[in-house]
C-alpha positions as CSV (number, residue, x, y, z in Angstrom):
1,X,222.3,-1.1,65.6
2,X,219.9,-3.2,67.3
3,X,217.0,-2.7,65.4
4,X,216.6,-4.0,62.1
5,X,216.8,-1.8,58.8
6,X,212.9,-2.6,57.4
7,X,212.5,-2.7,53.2
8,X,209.0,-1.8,53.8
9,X,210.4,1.3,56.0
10,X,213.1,2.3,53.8
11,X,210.8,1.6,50.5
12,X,208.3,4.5,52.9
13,X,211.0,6.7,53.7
14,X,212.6,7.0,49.7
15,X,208.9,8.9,48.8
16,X,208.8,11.6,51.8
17,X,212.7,12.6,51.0
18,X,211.6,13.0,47.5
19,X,208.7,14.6,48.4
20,X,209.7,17.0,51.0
21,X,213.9,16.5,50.8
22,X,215.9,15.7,53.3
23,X,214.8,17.3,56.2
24,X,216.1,14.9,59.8
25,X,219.7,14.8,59.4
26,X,221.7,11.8,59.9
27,X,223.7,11.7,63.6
28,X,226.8,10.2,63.7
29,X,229.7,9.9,66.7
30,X,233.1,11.6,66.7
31,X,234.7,8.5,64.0
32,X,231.7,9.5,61.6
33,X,229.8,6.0,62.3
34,X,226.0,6.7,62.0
35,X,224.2,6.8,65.3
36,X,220.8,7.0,63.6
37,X,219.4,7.5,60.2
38,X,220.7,4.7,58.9
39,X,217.5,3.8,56.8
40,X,217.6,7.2,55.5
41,X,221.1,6.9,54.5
42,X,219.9,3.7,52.2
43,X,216.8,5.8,50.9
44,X,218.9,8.5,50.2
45,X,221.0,6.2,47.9
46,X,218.5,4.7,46.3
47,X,217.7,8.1,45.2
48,X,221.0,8.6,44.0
49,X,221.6,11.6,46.2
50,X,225.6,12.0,47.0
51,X,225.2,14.6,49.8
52,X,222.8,14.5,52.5
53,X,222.6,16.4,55.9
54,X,225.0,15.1,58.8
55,X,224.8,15.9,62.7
56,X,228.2,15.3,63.8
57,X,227.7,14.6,68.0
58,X,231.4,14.2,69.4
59,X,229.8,15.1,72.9
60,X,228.4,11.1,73.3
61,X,229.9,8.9,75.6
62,X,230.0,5.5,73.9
63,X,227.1,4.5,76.1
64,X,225.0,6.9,74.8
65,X,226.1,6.0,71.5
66,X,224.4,3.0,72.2
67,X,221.6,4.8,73.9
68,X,220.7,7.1,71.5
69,X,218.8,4.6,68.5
70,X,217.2,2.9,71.1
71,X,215.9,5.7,72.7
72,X,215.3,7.5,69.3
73,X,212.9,4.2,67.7
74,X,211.1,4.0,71.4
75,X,210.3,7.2,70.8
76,X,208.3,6.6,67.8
77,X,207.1,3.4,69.0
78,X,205.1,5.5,71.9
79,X,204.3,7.9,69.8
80,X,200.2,8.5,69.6
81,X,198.0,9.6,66.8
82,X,195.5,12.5,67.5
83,X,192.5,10.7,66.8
84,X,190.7,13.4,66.3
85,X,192.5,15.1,64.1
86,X,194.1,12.2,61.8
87,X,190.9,11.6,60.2
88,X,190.7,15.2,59.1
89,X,194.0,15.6,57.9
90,X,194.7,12.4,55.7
91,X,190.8,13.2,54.1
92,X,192.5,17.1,53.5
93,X,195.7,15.7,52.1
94,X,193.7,13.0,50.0
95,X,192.1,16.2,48.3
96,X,195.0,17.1,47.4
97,X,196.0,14.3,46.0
98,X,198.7,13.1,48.6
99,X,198.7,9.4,50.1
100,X,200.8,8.8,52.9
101,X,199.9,5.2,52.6
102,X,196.8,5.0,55.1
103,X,193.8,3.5,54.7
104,X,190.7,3.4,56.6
105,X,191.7,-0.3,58.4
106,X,194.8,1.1,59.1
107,X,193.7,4.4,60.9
108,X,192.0,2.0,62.9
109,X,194.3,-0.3,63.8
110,X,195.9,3.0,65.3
111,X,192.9,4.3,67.1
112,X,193.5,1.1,69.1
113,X,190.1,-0.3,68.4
114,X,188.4,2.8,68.3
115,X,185.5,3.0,65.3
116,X,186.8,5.1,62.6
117,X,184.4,5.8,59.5
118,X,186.3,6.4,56.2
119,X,184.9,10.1,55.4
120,X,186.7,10.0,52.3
121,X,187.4,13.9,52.9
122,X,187.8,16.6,55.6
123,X,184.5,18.5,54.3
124,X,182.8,15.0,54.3
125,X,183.8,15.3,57.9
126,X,182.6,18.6,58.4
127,X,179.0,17.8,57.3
128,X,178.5,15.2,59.7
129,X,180.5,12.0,59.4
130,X,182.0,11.2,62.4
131,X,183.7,8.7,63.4
């Protein structure tokens, strides 16, 4: 694996599986060695969960074994925020009492630069605060 397994992201993951379960199954080749998930696999654990979902994908060559967790992190690395529509969802999620961990610095760190106003909640939003 070529990317390192983060505490911060596995210490992020461990919440959302309790939360919402284990819903992205690990992948692993054809000799049952993880292709990807390994940071779920460690949340999972720390959870103390025994069984977790398992995509078994004997089709890979060994080069895309390699491929694959690359390809699958890049993925999130490009990965874009609707700036737009962020705002309105973490303010909708904060009334009900969710934090996903973002702040108002954060979401605008993501809107790469753009302003972003803290409205605190998505009918803030709709009366006016924009960002």
């Amino acid at each position: 694996m070529a990317r390192s397994e983060a505490r911060k992201a596995c210490e992020l993951i461990t919440p959302s599986i309790r939360e919402f379960g284990f819903a992205q199954p690990i992948v692993v080749d054809k000799d049952s060695v993880i292709i990807v998930g390994h940071t779920r696999l460690k949340a999972a654990q720390k959870l103390g969960l025994v069984r977790v979902p398992v995509v078994i994908a004997p089709h890979l060559t060994p080069d895309q074994v390699r491929a694959y967790p690359i390809a699958d992190n890049k993925t999130y690395e490009l990965a874009e925020w609707n700036d737009d529509l962020l705002p309105i969802e973490i303010g909708a999620l904060k009334e009900a009492n969710y934090d996903l961990g973002f702040d108002a610095e954060e979401l605008a760190k993501n809107n790469q630069g753009n302003e972003f106003k803290d409205c605190g909640s998505a009918s803030n939003l709709a009366h006016g605060c924009h960002a």
